[in-house]
C-alpha positions in Angstrom: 104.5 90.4 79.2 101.0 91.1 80.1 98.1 91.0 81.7 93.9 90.9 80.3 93.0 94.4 79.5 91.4 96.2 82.6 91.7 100.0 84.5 95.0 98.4 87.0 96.3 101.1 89.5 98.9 101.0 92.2 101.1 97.8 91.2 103.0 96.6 94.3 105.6 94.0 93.2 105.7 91.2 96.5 109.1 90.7 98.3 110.0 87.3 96.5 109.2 89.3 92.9 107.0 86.5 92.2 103.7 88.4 92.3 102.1 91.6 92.1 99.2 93.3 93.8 96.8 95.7 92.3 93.5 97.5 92.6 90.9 97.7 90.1 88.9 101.2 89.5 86.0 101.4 87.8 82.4 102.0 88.9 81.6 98.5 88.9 85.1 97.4 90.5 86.7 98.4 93.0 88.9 95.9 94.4 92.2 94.4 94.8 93.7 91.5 92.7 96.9 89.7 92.9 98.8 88.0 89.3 101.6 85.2 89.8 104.2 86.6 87.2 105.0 84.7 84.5 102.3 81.5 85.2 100.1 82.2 82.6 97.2 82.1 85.4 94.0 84.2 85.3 94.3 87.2 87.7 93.3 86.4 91.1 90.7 88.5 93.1 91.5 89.0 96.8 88.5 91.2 98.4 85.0 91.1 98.0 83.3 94.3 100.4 83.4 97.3 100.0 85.7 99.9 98.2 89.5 98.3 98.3 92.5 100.2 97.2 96.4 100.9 97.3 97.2 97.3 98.6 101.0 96.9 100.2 102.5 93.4 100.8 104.1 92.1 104.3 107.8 92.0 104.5 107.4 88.1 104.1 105.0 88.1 101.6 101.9 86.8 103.3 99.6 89.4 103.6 98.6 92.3 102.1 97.4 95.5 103.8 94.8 97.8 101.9 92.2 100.7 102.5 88.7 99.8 102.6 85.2 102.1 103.4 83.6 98.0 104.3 82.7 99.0 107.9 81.7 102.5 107.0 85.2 105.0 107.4 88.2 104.7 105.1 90.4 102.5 107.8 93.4 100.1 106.6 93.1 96.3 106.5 95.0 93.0 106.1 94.3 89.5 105.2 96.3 86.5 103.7 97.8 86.8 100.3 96.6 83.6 99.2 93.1 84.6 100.0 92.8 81.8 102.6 91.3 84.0 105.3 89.3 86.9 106.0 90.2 90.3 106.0 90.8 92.0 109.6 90.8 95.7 110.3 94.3 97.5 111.3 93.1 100.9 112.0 89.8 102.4 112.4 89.6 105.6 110.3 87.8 108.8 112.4 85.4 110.8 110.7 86.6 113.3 107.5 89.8 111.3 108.0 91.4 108.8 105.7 94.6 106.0 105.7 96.3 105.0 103.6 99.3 102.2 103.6 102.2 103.0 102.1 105.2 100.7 103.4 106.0 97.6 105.2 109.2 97.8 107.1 110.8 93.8 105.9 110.2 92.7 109.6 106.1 92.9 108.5 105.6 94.2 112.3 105.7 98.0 111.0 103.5 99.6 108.7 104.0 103.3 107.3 101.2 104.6 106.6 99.1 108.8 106.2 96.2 110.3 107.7 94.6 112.6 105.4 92.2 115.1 107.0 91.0 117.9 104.6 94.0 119.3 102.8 96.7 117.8 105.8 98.8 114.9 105.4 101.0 113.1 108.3 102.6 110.1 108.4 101.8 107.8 110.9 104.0 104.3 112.3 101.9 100.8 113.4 103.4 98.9 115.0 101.8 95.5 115.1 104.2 94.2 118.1 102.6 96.7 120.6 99.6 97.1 118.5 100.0 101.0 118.7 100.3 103.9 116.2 102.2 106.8 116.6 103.1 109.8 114.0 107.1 109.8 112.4 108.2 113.1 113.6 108.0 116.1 111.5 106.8 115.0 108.3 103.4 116.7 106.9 102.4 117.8 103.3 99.7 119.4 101.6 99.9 116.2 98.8 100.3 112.8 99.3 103.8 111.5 101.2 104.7 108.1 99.1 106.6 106.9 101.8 108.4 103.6 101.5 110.9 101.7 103.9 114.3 100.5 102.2 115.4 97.2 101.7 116.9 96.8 105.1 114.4 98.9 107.0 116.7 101.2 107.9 115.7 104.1 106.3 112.8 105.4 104.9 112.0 107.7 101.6 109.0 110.4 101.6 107.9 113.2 99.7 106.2 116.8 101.3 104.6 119.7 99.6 103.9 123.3 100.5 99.9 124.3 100.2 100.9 126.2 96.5 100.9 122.9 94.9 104.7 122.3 94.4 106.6 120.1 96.3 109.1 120.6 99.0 111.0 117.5 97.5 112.1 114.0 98.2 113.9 113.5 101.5 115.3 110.7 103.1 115.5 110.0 107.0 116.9 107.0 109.2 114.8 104.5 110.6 113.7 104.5 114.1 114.0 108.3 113.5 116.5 110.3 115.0 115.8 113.8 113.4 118.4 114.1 110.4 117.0 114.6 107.3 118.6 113.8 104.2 117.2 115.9 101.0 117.4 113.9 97.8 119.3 116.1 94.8 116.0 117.2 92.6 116.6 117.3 89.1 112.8 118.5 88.6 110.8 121.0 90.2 107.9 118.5 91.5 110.3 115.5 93.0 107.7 113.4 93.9 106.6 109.4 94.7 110.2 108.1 95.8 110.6 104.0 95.8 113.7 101.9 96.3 115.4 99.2 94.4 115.2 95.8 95.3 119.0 95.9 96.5 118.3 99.4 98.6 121.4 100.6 96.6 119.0 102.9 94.1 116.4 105.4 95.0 113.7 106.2 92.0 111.1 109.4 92.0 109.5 111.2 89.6 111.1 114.7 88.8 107.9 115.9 87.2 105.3 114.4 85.4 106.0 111.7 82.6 109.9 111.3 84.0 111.7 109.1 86.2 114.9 108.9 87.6 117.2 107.1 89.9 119.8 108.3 92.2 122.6 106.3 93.7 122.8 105.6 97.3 126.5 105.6 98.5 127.6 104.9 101.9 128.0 106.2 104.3 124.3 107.2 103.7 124.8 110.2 100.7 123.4 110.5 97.4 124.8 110.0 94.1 124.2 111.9 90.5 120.5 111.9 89.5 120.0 110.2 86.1 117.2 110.8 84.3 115.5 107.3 83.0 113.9 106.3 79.8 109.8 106.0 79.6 109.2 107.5 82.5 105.8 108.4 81.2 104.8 104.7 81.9 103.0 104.8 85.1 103.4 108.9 85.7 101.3 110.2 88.3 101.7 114.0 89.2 102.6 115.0 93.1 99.0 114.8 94.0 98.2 111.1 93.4 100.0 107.7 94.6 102.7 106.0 93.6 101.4 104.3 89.9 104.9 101.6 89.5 107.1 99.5 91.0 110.1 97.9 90.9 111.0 93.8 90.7 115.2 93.3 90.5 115.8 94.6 87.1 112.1 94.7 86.1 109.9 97.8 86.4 106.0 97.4 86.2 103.0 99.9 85.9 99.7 100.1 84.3 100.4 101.6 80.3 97.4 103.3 77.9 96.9 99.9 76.1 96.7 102.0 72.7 99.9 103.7 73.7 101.9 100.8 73.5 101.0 100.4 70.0 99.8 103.9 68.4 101.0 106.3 70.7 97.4 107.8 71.9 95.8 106.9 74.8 92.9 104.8 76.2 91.1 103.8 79.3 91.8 100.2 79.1 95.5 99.7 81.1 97.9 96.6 81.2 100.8 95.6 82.6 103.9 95.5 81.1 107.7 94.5 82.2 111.3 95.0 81.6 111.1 98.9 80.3 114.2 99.8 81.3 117.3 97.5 79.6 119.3 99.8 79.6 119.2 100.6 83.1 122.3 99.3 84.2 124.4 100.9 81.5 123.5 104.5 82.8 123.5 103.3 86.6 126.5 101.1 86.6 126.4 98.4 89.3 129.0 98.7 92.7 
């Protein structure tokens, strides 16, 4: 399946699976856009102002939160999905500072989310109950975190790096923290941009560039063997951009080379394209 032909980044799959979110990049376009899978219906455009990237849906589905320069700093904003309402600021960004949202917890009153000052990362918790935000203990990179809340809200997945480029890996930590840390078993030297599966019983990241893989999650909370996944170059970022794919039950999405798809070589034009991995569940049996 997919989409018109345009420059897609950072698909975000909603909780139902019905739809996906995504920004446009291009010098003329820099907004986000939301596509109801499967209807055959033109691609809707959500924001109007301003630069508008990495959007990231509510736990119900209602909203979607997104970075945008419209009032002059790079702070994070939300408005309704359906695009039935204005957009209204979360955070307010301070000067050579930037935030980015990364993760709804499912009760949509939490949002995970970094503060990017020079070449320092941290990872910061809103809470929208208290309207207050607060920094997740202990967890700081050099490269972008990719944090993301499981299934349940319970946990939630990250990735550091040290300041010589590499990263420190993926690590997992419970939700409210309590200071245990639970590193994820690297089968790559750059373990990077961590997501969960839709049933929070699979943890994907990317070893290295152009691979994937998923690890199982047993309980109690330990990991499983690491196995390495087909056409993980489909959506590959390295350690020192966001998270380019998502997951949708037993569909994957990203933005693919359109010329790949067919010749191999690569292009600027990008379009989405489902159900990569078939073969998924043979290599990852189900418990």
């Amino acid at each position: 399946m997919k989409l018109p032909g345009g420059t897609y980044v950072h698909p975000r799959v909603s909780p139902d699976g019905q739809r996906v979110a995504f920004a446009s990049e291009t010098s003329k376009d820099n907004n986000v856009y939301v596509y109801t899978l499967g209807s055959g219906t033109a691609i809707r455009r959500l924001t109007i102002d301003g630069v508008n990237r990495f959007p990231v849906w509510t736990g119900d589905g209602k909203r979607i939160a997104f970075q945008s320069d419209r009032e002059g700093d790079l702070g994070i904003f939300w408005q309704p999905a359906d695009g039935g309402g204005k957009a209204e600021r979360l955070t307010k960004a301070e000067e050579g500072t930037a935030h980015t949202p990364e993760s709804w917890s499912p009760a949509r009153d939490e949002l995970l989310y970094t503060v990017t000052k020079s070449s320092k990362v941290t990872l910061w918790v809103l809470s929208l109950r208290q309207r207050h935000s607060a920094p997740f203990p202990d967890v700081e990179s050099k490269l972008p975190i990719g944090s993301a809340f499981s299934p349940d809200g319970h946990w939630v997945a990250y990735a550091t790096a040290a300041g010589d480029g590499t990263t420190d890996g993926v690590f997992v930590q419970p939700y409210p923290p309590t200071g245990a840390i639970y590193p994820v078993p690297p089968t790559g030297p750059d373990p990077h941009n961590p997501f969960w599966s839709r049933d929070g019983k699979e943890l994907f990241y990317e070893p290295r560039i152009n691979e994937l893989a998923v690890v199982p999650i047993l309980t109690p909370f330990a990991f499983g063997t690491p196995v390495p996944l087909p056409a993980g170059r489909f959506g590959s970022t390295g350690p020192a951009f966001a998270r380019n794919r998502d997951a949708s039950g037993k569909r994957f999405i990203a933005p693919v080379s359109a010329a790949e798809t067919e010749t191999g070589s690569a292009s600027a034009e990008t379009r989405i394209v489902l159900n990569w991995f078939q073969e998924l569940r043979e290599r990852v049996p189900s418990k």
